[in-house]
C-alpha positions in Angstrom: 117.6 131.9 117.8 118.8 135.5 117.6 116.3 138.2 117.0 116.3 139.2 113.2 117.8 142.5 112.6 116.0 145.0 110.4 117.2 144.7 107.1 119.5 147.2 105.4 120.5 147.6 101.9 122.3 150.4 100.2 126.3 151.2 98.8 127.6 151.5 102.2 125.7 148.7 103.8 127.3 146.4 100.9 130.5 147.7 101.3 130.7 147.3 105.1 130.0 143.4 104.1 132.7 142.9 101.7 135.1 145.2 103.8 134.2 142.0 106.9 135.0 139.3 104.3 138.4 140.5 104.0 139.2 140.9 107.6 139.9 138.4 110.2 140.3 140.1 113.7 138.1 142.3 115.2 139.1 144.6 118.7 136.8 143.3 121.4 136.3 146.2 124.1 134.7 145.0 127.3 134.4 146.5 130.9 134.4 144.6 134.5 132.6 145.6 137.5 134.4 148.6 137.9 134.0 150.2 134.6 137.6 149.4 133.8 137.9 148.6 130.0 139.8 145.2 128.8 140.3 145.3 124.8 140.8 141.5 123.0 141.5 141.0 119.6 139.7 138.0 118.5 138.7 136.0 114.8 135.4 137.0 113.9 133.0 135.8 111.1 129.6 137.9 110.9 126.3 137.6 109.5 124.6 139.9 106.6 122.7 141.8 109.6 126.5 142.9 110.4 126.2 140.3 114.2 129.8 139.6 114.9 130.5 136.1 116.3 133.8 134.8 117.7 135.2 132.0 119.8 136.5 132.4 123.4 136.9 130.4 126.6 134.6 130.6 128.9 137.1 131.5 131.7 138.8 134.5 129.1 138.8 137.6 130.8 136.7 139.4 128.2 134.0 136.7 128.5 134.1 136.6 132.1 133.3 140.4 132.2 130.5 139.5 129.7 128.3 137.8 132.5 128.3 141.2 134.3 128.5 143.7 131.6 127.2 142.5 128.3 127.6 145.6 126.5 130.4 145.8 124.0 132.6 148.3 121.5 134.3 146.8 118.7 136.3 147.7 116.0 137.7 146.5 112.6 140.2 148.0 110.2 142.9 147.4 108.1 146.5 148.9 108.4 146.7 151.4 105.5 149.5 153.8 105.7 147.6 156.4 103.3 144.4 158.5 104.8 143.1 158.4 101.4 142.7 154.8 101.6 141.0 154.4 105.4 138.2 152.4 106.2 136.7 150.5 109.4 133.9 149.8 111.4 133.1 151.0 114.7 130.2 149.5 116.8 128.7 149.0 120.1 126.2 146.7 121.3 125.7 143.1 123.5 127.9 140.2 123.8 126.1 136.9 124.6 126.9 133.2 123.9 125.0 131.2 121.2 122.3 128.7 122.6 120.3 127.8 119.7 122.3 124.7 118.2 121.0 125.3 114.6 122.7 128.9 114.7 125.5 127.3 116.3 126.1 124.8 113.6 125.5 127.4 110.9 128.3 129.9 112.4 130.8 127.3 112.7 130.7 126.2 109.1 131.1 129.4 107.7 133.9 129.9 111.0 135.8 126.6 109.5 135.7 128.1 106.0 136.6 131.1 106.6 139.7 130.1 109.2 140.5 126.6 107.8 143.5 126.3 110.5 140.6 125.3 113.2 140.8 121.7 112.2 144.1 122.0 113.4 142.8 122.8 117.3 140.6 119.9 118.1 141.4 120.8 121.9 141.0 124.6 121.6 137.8 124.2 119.7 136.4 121.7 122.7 136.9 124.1 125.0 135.6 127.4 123.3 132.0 128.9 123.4 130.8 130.3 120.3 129.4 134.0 120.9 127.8 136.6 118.9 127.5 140.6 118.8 124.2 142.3 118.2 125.2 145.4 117.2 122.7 148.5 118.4 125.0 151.6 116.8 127.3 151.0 114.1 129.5 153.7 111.9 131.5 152.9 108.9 134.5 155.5 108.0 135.9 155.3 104.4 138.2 157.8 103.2 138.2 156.3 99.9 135.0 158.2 99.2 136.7 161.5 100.6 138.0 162.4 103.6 136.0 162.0 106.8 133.3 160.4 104.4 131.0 158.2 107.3 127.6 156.4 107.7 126.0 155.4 110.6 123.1 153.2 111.6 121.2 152.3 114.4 120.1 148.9 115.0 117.5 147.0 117.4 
């Protein structure tokens, strides 16, 4: 089982929740050997300690720079067309798959509620790993509250 976060509470912590309830695909940023950057955008679901998971084949170039480089950026947002209306979520931390078949079987109920189409994908799902982002730094912009307006923790 994953390692328990430390708990956050707060406005902005709450708001970075609902903000990930109400989006779907998340900006993957990995790196091979080489340092060279590879950027996937991929479903997510996420946990109330803000870990992103997300399905993948094992032989997806993201995940296959995973087994060299774990370390990860991601990013979430919507698509407003007003500044006064920005928000997302910037992070960067470590990629890994999920082991622990009771965390498994946890993230993939809430992944079938959340993206009811999966039951559609019988052969997909076979063949996809389940994995999950530990974030370490996180920073959520929202130009609702004002312009620039930010908060930033960090994690583990």
């Amino acid at each position: 089982m994953a390692e328990a976060l430390p708990p956050h509470t707060g406005e902005a912590w709450e708001a970075v929740l609902r903000f990930l309830g109400q989006r779907s695909t998340m900006t993957l940023v990995t790196a091979d050997e080489d340092g060279s950057p590879y950027a996937a955008s991929l479903y997510f679901v996420h946990d109330g300690q803000l870990r992103l998971y997300f399905l993948s084949s094992p032989e997806s170039r993201h995940v296959r720079h995973l087994a060299a480089r774990p370390e990860v950026a991601v990013t979430i947002h919507g698509e407003p067309w007003d500044w006064k209306t920005i928000q997302g979520l910037q992070l960067t931390g470590a990629a890994e798959p999920v082991e622990d078949p009771e965390e498994r079987e946890r993230v993939m109920a809430r992944y079938r509620e959340k993206f009811p189409f999966l039951h559609e994908l019988p052969q997909a799902l076979a063949h996809a790993r389940l994995y999950r982002v530990t974030p370490r730094w996180v920073r959520w912009i929202d130009n609702t509250k004002g312009f620039g307006y930010r908060v930033e923790w960090r994690l583990g």
